[in-house]
N, C-alpha and C positions, 0 to 999 in steps of 0.2 A: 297090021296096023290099020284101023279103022278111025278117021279123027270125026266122020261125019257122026259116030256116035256123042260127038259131046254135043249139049244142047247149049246156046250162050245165052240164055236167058236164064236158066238153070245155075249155070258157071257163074256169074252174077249176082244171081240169089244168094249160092252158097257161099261166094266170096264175101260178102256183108254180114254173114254168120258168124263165116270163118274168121271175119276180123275183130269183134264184137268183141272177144275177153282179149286180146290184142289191147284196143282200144280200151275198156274200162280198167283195164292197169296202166296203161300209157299216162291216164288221165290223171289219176291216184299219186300215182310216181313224181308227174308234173310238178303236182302241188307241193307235194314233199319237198322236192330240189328248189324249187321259188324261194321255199322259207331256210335255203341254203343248206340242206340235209341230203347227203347220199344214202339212201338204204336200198341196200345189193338183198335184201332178202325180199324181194318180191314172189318169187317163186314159191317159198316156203308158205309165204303168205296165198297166194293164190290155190296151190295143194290144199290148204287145211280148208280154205273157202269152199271147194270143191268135196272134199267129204262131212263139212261142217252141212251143208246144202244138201248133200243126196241126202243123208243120214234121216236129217228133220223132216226131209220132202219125202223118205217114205214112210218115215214111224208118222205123220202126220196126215199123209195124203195129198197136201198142199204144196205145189210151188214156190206158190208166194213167203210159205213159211222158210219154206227152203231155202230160199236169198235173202230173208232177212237175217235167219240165222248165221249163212253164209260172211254175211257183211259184218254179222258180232263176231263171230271166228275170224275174221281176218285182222279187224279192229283190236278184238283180245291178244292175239299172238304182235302186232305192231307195238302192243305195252310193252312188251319182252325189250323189243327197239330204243323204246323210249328209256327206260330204267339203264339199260346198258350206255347209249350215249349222252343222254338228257343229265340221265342223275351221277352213274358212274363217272361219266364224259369217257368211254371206253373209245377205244378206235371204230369209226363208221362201216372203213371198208369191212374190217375185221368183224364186228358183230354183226352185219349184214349178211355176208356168208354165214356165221353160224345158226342163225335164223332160216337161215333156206336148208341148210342139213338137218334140223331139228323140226322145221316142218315138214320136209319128205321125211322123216322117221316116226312122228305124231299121225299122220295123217296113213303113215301103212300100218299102223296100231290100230289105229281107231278104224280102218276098214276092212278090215280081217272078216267080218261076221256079211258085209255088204256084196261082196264080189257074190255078177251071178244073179243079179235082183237086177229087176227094169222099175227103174223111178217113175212116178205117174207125168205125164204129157203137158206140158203149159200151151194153153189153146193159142191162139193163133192170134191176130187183130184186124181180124179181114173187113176191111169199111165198106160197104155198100157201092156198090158202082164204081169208085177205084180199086177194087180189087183185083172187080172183071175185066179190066181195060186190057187188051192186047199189052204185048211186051212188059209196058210199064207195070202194069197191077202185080203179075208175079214180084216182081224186080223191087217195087218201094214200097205196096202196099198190103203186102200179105208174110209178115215175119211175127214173130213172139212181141208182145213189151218190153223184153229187157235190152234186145235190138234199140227199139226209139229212145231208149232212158239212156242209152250209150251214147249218143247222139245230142238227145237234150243236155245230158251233164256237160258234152266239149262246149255246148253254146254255154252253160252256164257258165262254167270255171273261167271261158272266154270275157265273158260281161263282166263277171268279178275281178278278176287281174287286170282288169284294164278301166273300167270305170266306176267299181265303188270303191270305198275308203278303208274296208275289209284288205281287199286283195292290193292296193297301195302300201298298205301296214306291212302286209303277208311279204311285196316284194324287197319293202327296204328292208327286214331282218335278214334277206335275203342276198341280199346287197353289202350291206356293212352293219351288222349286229349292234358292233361298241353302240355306233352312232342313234341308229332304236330305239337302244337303251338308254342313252343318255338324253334322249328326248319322251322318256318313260315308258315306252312300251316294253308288254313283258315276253322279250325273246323266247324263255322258258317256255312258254304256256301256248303260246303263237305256233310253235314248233311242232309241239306236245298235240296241238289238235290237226297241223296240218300231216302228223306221221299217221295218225290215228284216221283220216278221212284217204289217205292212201293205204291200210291196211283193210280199212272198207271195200272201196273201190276194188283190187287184189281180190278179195273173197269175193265180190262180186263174180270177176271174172275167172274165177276157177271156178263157181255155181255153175256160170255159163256153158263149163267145158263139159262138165258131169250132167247138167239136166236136161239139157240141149242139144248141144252140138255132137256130142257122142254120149246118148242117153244111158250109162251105165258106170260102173265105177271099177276102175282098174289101179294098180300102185303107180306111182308116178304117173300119172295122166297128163297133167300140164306137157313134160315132154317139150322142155326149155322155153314156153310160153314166155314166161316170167322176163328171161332174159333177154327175148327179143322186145319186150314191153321197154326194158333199161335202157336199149337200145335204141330204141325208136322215140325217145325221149329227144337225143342229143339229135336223131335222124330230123327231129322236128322243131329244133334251135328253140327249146320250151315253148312253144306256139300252141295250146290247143285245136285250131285248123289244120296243121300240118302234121299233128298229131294223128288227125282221123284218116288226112290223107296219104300216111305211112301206114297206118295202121290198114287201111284196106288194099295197100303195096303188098305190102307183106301177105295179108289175106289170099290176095290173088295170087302172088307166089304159091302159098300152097295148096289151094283148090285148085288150079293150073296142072302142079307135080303131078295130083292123085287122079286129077279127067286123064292126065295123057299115060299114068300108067294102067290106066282101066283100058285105055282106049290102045291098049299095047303098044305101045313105042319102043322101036329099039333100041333103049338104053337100059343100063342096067338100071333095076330099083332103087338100089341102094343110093346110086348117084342122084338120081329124081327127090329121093327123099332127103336129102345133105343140103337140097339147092336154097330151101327160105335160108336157113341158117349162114352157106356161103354168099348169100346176096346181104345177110345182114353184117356179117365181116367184111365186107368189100362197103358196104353206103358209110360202116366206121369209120373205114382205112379213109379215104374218101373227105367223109368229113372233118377226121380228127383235129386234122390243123385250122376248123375255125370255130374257136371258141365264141365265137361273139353276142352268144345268146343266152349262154350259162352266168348264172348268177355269180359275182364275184367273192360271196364268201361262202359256197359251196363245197360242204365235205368238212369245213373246219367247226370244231368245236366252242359253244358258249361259256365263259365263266361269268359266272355270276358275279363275282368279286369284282371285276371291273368295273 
């Protein structure tokens, strides 16, 4: 066991990586549940982002195509969402799950021809003189863009739910629909774009995992991403601050696991690698009994009729 091999500046770095499609589904997710919607298919949605992304970022060569594409595949598979609970009004939990089965099943179709291929590199954002700065420059100033757009999105979604008239609308459908509606807003449609801006986000953060953070494509990659994203929702009493700062919780959990099983520690593997997942079971258990942050008409279904 050699622990002086991990570097903590390094550990650091790669924790803000590691947290990064963490966080841009946490964020997604958010929104969705504000406007009183549970969808358990994150994951699904995150997979398909993740080969929707590599796929275009190598037939194209670009990145950047990569994650936009990434965010239309997430977006398009979150319609699947919408039509089931929105139009059908089907069960939330129930069509959420089948959406994350149908995305890990989509998503190993559609990358059969990929496995085995290295996607092209997204450079870096190295700023001049804060780069080079001791400790700090590795640590804040030298990661990808899609790092800081994960960052800028929790300040936006922050600003919005809390000080324009968007994210007020967003929270009272949220809150108690009938009433919305009966002061005219259109729950349907409110819902409709807040499912669709977390199916974004989602393909965002499974691009993440495929062009980035493990540059290559394997089947099931995300590798319960998704659900610790579901998770770290309620872990962050729908807060977007609390959200980034679970989400780099969780980050450090497992960048932590993998330094100390490089770094040979006597424990087994298996247990090192189970540990983000039981710390995300344990901040549940934990939390479960205080709701006090979750929107009051979350998970229930809209009729129009009313």
């Amino acid at each position: 066991m050699d622990l002086s091999a991990i570097n903590p500046v390094l550990l650091v770095a790669s924790l803000m990586v590691a947290a990064t499609p963490l966080l841009l589904a946490a964020i997604g997710e958010l929104v969705v549940e504000k406007a009183g919607v549970l969808n358990l298919g994150v994951e699904g949605m995150m997979i398909t982002g993740a080969i929707c992304g590599f796929a275009i970022s190598v037939e194209t060569g670009s990145p950047w195509l990569g994650f936009i594409a990434a965010a239309i595949g997430g977006a398009i598979l979150s319609l699947l969402f919408v039509l089931m609970t929105q139009v059908a009004l089907a069960n939330q939990v129930a069509s959420g799950l089948a959406l994350t089965l149908f995305g890990l099943g989509l998503s190993a179709l559609m990358g059969q021809s990929y496995v085995g291929i290295k996607p092209p590199a997204m450079g870096r954002l190295d700023l001049p003189v804060l780069s080079d700065l001791p400790v700090v420059g590795p640590i804040l100033f030298s990661h990808d863009p899609i790092l800081y757009l994960g960052i800028g999105l929790t300040g936006a979604v922050w600003w919005v739910l809390k000080y324009s008239r968007a994210g007020l609308i967003l929270r009272a459908v949220g809150e108690n629909h009938d009433a919305a509606h009966a002061l005219g807003y259109k729950v349907i449609r409110i819902r409709v774009l807040a499912i669709l801006f977390g199916g974004a986000c989602a393909g965002l953060g499974g691009a993440y995992i495929s062009l980035i953070r493990v540059p290559q494509w394997t089947e099931g990659m995300t590798a319960g991403v998704g659900w610790i994203a579901l998770a770290l929702v309620v872990f962050a009493s729908w807060k977007p601050w609390r959200a980034l700062l679970g989400a780099y919780l969780f980050g450090g959990v497992t960048v932590v696991q993998l330094n100390l099983q490089a770094a040979g520690v006597a424990i087994p593997v298996e247990y090192l690698a189970m540990s983000p997942y039981l710390i995300t079971i344990l901040v549940l258990v934990i939390l479960s009994a205080d709701k006090s942050g979750a929107p009051a008409a979350l998970g229930r279904s809209f009729h129009a009729s009313h």
